[in-house]
py3Dmol code that shows the C-alpha trace and the ligand (Angstrom):
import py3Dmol

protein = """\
ATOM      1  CA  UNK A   1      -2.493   4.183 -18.237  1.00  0.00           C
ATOM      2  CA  UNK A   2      -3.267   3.958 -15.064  1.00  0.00           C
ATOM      3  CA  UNK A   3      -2.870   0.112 -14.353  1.00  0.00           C
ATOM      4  CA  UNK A   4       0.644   0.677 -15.592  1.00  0.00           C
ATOM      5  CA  UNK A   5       1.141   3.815 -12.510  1.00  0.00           C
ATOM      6  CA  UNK A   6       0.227   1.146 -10.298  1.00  0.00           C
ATOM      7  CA  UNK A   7       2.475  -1.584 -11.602  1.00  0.00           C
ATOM      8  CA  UNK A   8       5.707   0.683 -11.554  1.00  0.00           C
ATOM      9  CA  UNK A   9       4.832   2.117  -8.068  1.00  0.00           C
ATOM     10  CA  UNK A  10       4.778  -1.667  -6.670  1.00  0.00           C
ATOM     11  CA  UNK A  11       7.684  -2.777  -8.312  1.00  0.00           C
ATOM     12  CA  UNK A  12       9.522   0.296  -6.374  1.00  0.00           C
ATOM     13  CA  UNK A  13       7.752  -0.213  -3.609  1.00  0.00           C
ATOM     14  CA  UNK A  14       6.471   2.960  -2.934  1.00  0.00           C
ATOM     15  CA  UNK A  15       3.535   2.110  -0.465  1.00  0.00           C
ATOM     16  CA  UNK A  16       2.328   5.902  -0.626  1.00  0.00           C
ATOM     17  CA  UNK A  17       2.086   6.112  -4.008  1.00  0.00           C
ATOM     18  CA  UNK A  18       0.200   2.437  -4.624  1.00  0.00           C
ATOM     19  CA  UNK A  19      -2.496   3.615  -2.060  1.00  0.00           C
ATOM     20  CA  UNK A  20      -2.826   7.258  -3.988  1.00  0.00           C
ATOM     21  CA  UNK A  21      -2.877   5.537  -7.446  1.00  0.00           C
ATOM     22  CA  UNK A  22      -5.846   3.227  -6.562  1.00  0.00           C
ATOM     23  CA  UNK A  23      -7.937   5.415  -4.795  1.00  0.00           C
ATOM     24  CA  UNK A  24      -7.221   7.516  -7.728  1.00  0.00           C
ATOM     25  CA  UNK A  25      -8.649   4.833  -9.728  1.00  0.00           C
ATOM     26  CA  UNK A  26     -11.250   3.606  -7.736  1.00  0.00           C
ATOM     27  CA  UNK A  27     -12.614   7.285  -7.922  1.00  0.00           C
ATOM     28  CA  UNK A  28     -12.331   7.664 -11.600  1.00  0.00           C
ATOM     29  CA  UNK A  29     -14.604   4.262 -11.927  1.00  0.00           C
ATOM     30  CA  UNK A  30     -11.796   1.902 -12.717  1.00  0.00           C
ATOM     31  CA  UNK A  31     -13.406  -1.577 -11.486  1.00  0.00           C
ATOM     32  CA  UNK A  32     -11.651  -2.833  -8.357  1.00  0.00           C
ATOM     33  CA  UNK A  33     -10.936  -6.156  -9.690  1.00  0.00           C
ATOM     34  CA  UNK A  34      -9.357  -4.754 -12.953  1.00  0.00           C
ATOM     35  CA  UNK A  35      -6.750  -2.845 -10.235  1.00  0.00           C
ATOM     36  CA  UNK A  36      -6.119  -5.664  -8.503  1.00  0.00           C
ATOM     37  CA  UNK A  37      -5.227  -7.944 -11.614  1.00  0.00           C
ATOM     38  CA  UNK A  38      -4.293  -5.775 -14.516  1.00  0.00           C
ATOM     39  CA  UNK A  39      -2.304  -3.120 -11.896  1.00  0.00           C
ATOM     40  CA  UNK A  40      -1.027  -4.953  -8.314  1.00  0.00           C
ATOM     41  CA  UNK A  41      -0.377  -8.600  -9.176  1.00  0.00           C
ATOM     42  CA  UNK A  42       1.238  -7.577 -12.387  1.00  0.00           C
ATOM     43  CA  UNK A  43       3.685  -5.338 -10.111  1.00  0.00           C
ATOM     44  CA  UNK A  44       3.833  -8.256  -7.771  1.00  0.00           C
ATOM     45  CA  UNK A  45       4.289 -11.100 -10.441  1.00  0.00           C
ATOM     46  CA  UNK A  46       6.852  -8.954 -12.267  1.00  0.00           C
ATOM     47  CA  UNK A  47       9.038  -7.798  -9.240  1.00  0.00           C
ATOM     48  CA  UNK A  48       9.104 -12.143  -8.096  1.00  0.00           C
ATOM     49  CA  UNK A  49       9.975 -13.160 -11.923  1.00  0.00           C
ATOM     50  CA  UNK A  50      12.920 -10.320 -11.253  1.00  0.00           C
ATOM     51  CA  UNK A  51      13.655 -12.194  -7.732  1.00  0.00           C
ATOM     52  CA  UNK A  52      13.720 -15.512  -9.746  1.00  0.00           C
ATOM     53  CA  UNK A  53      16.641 -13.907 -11.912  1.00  0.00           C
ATOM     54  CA  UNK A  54      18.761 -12.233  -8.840  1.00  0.00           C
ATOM     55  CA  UNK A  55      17.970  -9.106 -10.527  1.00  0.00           C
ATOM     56  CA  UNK A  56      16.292  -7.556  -7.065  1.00  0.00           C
ATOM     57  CA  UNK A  57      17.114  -8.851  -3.345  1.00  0.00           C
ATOM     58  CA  UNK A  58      15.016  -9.872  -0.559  1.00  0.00           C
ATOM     59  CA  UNK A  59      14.074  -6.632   0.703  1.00  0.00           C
ATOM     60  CA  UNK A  60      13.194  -5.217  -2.480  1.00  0.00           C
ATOM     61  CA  UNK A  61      10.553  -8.314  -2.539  1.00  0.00           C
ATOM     62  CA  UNK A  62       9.320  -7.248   0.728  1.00  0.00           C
ATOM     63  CA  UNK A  63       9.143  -3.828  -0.208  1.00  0.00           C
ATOM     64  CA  UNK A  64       6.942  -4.850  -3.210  1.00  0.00           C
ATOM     65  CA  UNK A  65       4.820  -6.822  -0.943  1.00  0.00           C
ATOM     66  CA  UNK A  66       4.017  -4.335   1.313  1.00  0.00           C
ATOM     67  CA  UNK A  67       3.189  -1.814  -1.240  1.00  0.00           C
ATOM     68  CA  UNK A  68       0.985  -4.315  -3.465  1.00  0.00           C
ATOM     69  CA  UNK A  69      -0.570  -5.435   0.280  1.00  0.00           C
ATOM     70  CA  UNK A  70      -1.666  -1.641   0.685  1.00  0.00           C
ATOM     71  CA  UNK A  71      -2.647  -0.986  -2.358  1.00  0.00           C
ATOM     72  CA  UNK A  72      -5.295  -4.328  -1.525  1.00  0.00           C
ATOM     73  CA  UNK A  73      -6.486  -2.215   1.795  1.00  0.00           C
ATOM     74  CA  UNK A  74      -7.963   0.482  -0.899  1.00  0.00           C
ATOM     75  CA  UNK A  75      -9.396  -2.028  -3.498  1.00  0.00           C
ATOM     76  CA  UNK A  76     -10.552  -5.023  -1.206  1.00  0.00           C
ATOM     77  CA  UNK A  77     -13.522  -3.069   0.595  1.00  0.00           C
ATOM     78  CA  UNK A  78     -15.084  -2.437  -3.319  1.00  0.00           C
ATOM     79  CA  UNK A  79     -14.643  -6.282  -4.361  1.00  0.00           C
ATOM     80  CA  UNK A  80     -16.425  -7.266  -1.059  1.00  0.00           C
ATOM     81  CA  UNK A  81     -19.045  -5.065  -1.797  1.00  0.00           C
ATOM     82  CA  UNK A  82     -19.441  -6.187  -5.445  1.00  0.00           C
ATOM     83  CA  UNK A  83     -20.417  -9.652  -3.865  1.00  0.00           C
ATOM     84  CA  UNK A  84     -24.280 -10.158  -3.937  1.00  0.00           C
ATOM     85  CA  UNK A  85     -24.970 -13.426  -2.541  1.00  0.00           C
ATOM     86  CA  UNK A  86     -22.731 -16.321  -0.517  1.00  0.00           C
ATOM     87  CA  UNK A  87     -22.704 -19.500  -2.447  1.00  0.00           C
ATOM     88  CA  UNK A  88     -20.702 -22.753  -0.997  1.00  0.00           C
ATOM     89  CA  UNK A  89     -17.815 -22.464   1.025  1.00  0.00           C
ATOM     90  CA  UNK A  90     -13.934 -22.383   0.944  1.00  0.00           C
ATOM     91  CA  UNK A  91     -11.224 -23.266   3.278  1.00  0.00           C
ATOM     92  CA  UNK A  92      -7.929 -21.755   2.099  1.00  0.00           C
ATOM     93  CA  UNK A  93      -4.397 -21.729   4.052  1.00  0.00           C
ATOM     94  CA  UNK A  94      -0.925 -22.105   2.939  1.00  0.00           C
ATOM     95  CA  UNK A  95       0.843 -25.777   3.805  1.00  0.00           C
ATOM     96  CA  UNK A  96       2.773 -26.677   6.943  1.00  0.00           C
ATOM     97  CA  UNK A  97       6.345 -25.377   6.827  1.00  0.00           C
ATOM     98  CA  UNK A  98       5.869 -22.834   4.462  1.00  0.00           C
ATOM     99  CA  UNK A  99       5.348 -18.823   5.038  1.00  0.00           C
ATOM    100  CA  UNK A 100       4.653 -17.447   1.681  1.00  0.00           C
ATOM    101  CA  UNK A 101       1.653 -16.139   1.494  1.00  0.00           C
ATOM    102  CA  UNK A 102       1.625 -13.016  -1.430  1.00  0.00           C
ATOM    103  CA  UNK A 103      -0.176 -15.336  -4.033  1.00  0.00           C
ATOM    104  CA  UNK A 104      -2.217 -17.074  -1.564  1.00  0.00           C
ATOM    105  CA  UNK A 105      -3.979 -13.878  -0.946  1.00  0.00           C
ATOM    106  CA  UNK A 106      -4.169 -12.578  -4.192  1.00  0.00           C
ATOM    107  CA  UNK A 107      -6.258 -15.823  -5.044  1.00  0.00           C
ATOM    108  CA  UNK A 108      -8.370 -15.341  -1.919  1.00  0.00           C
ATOM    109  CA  UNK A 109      -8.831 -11.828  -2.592  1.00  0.00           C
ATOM    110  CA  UNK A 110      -9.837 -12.649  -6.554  1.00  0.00           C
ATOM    111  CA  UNK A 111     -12.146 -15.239  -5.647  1.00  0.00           C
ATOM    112  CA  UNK A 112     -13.940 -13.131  -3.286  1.00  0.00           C
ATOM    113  CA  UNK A 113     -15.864 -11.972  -6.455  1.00  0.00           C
ATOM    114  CA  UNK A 114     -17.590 -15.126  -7.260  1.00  0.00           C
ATOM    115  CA  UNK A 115     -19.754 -15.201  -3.917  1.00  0.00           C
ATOM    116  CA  UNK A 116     -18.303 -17.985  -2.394  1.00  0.00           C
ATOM    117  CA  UNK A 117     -17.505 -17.889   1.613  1.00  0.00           C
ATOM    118  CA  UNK A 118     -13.662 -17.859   2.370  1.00  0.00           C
ATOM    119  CA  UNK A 119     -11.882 -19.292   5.108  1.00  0.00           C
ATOM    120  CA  UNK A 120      -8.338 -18.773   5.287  1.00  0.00           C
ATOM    121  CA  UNK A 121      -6.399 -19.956   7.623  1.00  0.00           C
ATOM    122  CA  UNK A 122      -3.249 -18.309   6.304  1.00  0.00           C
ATOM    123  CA  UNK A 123       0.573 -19.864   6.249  1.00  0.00           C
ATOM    124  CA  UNK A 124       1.772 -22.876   8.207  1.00  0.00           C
ATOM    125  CA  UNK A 125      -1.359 -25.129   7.976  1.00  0.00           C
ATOM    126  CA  UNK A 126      -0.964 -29.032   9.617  1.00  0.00           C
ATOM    127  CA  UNK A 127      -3.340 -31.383   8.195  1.00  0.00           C
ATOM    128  CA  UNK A 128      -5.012 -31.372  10.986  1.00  0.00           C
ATOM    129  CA  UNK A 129      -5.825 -27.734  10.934  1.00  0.00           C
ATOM    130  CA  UNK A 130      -7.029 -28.444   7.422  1.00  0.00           C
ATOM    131  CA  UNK A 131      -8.888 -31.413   7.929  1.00  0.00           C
ATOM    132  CA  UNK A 132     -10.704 -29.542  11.083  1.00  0.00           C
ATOM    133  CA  UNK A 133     -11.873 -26.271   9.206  1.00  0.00           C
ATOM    134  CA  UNK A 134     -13.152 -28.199   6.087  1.00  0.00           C
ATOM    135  CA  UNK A 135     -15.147 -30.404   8.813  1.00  0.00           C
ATOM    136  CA  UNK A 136     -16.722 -27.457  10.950  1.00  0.00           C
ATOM    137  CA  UNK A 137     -17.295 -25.694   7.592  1.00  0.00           C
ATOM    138  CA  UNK A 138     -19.139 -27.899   5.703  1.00  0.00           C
ATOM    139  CA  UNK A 139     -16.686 -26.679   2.828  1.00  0.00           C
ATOM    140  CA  UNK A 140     -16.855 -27.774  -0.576  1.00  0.00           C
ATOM    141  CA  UNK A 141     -13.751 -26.896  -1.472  1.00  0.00           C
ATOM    142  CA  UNK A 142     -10.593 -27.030  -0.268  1.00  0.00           C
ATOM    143  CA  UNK A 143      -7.415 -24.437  -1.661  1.00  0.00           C
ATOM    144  CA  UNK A 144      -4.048 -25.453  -1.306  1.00  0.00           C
ATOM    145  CA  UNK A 145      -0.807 -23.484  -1.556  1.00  0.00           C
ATOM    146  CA  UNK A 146       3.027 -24.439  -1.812  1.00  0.00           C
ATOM    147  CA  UNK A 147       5.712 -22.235  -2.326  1.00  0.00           C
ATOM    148  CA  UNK A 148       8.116 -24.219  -1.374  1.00  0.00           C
ATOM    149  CA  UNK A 149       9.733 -27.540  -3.147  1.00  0.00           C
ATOM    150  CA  UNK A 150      10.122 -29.074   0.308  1.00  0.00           C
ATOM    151  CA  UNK A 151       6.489 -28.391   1.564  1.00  0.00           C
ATOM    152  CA  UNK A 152       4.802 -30.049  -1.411  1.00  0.00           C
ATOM    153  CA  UNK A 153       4.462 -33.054   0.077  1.00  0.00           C
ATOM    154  CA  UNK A 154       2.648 -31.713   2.752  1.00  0.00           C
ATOM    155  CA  UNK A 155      -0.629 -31.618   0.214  1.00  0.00           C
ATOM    156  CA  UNK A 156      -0.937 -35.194  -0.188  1.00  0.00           C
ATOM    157  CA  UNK A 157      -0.809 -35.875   3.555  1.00  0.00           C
ATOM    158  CA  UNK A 158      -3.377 -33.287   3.748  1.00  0.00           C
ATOM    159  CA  UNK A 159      -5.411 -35.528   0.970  1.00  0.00           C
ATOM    160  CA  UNK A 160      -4.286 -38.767   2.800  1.00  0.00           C
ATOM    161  CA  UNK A 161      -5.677 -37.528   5.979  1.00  0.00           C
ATOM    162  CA  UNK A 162      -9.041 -36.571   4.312  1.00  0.00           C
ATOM    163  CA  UNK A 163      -9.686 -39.845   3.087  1.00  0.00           C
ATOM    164  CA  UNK A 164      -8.598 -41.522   6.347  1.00  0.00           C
ATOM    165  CA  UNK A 165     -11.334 -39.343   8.413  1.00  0.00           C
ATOM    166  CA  UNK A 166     -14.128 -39.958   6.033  1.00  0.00           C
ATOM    167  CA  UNK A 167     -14.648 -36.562   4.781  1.00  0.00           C
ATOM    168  CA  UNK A 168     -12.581 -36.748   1.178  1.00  0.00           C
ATOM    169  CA  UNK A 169     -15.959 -37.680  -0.465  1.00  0.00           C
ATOM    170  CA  UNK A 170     -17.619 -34.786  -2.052  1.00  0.00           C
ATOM    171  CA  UNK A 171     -14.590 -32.121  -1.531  1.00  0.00           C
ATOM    172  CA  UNK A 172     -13.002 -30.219  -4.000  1.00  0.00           C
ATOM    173  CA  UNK A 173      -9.208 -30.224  -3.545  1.00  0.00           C
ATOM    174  CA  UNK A 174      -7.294 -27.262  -5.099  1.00  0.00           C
ATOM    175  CA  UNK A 175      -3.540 -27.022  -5.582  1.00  0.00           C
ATOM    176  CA  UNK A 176      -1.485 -24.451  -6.188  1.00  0.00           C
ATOM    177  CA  UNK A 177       1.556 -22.124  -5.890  1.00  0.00           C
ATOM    178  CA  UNK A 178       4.671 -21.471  -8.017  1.00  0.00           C
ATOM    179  CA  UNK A 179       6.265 -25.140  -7.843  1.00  0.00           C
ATOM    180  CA  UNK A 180       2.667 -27.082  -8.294  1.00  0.00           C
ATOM    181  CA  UNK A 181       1.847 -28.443 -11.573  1.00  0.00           C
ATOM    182  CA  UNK A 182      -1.001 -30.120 -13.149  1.00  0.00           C
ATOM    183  CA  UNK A 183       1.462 -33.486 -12.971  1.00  0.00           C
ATOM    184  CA  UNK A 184       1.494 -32.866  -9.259  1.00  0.00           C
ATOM    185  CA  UNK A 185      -1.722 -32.575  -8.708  1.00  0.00           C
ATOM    186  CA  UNK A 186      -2.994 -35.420 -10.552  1.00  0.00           C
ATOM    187  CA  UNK A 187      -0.196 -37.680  -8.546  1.00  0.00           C
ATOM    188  CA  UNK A 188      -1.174 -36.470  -5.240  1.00  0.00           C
ATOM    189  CA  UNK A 189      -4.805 -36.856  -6.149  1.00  0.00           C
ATOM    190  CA  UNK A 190      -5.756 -33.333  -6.229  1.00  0.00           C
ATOM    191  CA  UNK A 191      -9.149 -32.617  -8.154  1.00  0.00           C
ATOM    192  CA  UNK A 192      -7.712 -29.392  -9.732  1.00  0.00           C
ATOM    193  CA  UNK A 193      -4.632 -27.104 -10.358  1.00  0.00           C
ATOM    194  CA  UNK A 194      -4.900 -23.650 -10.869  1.00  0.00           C
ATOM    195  CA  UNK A 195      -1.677 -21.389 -12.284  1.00  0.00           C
ATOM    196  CA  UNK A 196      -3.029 -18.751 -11.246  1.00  0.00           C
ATOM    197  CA  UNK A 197      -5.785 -16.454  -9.230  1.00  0.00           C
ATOM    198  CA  UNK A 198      -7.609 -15.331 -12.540  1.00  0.00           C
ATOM    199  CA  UNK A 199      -7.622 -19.880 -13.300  1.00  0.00           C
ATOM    200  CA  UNK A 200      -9.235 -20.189 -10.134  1.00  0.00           C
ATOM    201  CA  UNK A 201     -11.726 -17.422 -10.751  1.00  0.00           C
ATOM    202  CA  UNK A 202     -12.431 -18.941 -13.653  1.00  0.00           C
ATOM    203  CA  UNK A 203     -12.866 -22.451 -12.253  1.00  0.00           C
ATOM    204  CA  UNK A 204     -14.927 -21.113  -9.661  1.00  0.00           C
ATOM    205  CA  UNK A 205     -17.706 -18.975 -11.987  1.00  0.00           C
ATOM    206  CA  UNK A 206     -18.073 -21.615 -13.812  1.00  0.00           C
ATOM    207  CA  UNK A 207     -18.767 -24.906 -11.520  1.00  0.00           C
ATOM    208  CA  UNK A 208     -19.836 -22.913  -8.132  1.00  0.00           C
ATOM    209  CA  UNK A 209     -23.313 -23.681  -8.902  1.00  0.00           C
ATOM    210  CA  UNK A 210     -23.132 -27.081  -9.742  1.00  0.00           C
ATOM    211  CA  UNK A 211     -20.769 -27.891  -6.600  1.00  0.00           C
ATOM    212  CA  UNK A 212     -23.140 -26.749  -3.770  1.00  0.00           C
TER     213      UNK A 212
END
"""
ligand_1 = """\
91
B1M
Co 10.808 -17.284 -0.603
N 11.305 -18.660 -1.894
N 11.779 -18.244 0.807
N 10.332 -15.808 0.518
N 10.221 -16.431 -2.169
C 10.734 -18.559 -3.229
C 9.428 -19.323 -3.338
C 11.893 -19.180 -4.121
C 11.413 -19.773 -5.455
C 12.994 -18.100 -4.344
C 14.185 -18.622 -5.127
O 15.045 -19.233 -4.567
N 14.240 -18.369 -6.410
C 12.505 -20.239 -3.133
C 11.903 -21.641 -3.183
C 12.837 -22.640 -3.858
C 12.269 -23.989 -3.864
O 11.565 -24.428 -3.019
N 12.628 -24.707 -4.901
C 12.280 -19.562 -1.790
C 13.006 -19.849 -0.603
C 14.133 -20.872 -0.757
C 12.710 -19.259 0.638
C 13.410 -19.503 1.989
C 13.756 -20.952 2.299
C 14.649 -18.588 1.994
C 15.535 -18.745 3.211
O 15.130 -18.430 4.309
N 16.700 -19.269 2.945
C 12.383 -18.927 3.005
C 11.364 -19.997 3.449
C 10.432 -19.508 4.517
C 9.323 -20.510 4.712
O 8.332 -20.448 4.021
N 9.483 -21.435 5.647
C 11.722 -17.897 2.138
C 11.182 -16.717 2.640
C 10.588 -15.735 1.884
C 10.139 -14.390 2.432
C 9.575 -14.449 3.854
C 11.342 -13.466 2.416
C 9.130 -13.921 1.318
C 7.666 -14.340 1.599
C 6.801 -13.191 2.110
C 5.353 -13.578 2.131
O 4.849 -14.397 1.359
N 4.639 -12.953 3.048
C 9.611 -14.723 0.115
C 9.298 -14.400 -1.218
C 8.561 -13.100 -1.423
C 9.642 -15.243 -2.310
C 9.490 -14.955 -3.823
C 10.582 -13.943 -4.178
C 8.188 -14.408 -4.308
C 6.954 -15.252 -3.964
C 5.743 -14.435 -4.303
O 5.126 -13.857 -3.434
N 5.448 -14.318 -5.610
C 9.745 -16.390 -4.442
C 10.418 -16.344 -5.804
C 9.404 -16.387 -6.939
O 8.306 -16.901 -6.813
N 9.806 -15.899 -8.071
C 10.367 -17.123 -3.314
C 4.369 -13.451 -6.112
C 3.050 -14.204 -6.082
C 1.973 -13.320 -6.692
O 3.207 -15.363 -6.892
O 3.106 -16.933 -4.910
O 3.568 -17.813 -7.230
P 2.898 -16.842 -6.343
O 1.307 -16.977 -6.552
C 0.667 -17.090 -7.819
C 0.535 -18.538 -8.309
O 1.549 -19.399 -7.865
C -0.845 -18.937 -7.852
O -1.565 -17.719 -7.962
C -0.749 -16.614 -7.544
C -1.149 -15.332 -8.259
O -1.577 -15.524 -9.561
N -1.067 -19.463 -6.513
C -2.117 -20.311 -6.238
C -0.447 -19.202 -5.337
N -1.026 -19.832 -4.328
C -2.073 -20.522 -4.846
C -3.031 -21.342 -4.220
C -3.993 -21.933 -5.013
C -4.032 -21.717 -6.404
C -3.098 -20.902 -7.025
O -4.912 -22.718 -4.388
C -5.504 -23.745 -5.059
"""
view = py3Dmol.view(width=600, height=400)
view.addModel(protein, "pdb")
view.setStyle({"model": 0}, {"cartoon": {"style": "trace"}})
view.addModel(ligand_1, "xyz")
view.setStyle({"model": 1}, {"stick": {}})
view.zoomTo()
view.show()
């Protein structure tokens, strides 16, 4: 199976070969967003749960990274183009003090499908950065992500500052990342935790329309 090609290839980290197995796939109708789920992130979720277990090193991570990130250059262009319509908007960034940003764009990348406008303002967010995007945006929802025990914190003083500027009313707040949990997020008064990109998908198909 092809999903399976493209799984291996990204766990080696064979850049070449990712790119030639999508647009192999893309070209024998295999839907983007099934490549991107059932094919890269499983490489990419696979070769981190190895990482977890010191069964691969740093660079091996990296490797997979940059292979699963060109694989995305193939798909990406046909999940934009699957979008019909923009519906509400999203400001997305990864926390102050923390660099990871692999899962961050995979959820960015799966949500693109549901319409909505995306913001991201990548890794290293302040509050402030936050709090001044979801203004200028008009965003409805806001997409937090921590990969990093120690930068946690820094999504409640992203909520805090919300409220104290006025403009908490009305927003969704998102959390996520490998250390969030649903505990988390209900403590740091967080309107919703999502695991994963295909739980924020979800999330998003089915309240878009009754958020904007
Ligand atoms: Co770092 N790192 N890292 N790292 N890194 C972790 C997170 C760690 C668990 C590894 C370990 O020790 N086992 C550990 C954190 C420990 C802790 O806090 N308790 C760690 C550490 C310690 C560090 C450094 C401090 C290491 C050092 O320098 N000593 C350093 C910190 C740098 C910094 O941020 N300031 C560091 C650096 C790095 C690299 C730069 C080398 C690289 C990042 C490259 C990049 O992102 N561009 C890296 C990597 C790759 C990892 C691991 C191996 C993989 C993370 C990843 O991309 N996973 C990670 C170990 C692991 O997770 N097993 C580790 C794949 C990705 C698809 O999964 O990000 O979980 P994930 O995303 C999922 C969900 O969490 C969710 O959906 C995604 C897809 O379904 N999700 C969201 C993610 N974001 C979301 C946002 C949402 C919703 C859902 O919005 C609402």
């Amino acid at each position: 199976m092809i999903y399976t090609e493209i799984t291996e290839k990204v766990k080696t980290g064979d850049a070449e070969a990712v790119v030639e197995l999508c647009s192999k796939a893309l070209a024998q109708g295999y839907p983007a967003l099934a490549i991107l789920e059932k094919g890269l992130i499983v490489g990419m979720d696979q070769i981190a749960d190895k990482y977890s277990h010191r069964r691969v090193i740093v660079p091996e991570v990296l490797l997979s990274s940059r292979a699963m990130h060109a694989g995305l250059s193939v798909v990406e262009p046909q999940l934009k183009y699957k979008v019909k319509r923009q519906t509400g908007t999203i400001v997305i960034g990864t926390v102050a003090g923390d660099l990871h940003d692999i899962g961050k764009n995979l959820v960015k990348l799966t949500v693109m499908s549901t319409g909505a406008r995306i913001v991201d303002l990548g890794i290293d967010v302040t509050p402030q950065r936050f709090l001044q995007c979801v203004e200028k945006n008009k965003a409805e929802i806001l997409m937090m992500a921590a990969l990093l025990t120690t930068t946690m914190p820094v999504m409640k003083k992203v909520i805090n500052a919300l409220e104290d500027s006025g403009i908490r009313k009305g927003l969704i707040v998102a959390v996520g990342g490998a250390p969030v949990d649903e505990t988390f997020a209900r403590a740091i008064g967080a309107d919703c935790y999502f695991k994963c990109a295909k739980d924020a998908k979800s999330f998003l198909e089915h309240n878009l329309n009754k958020i904007v």
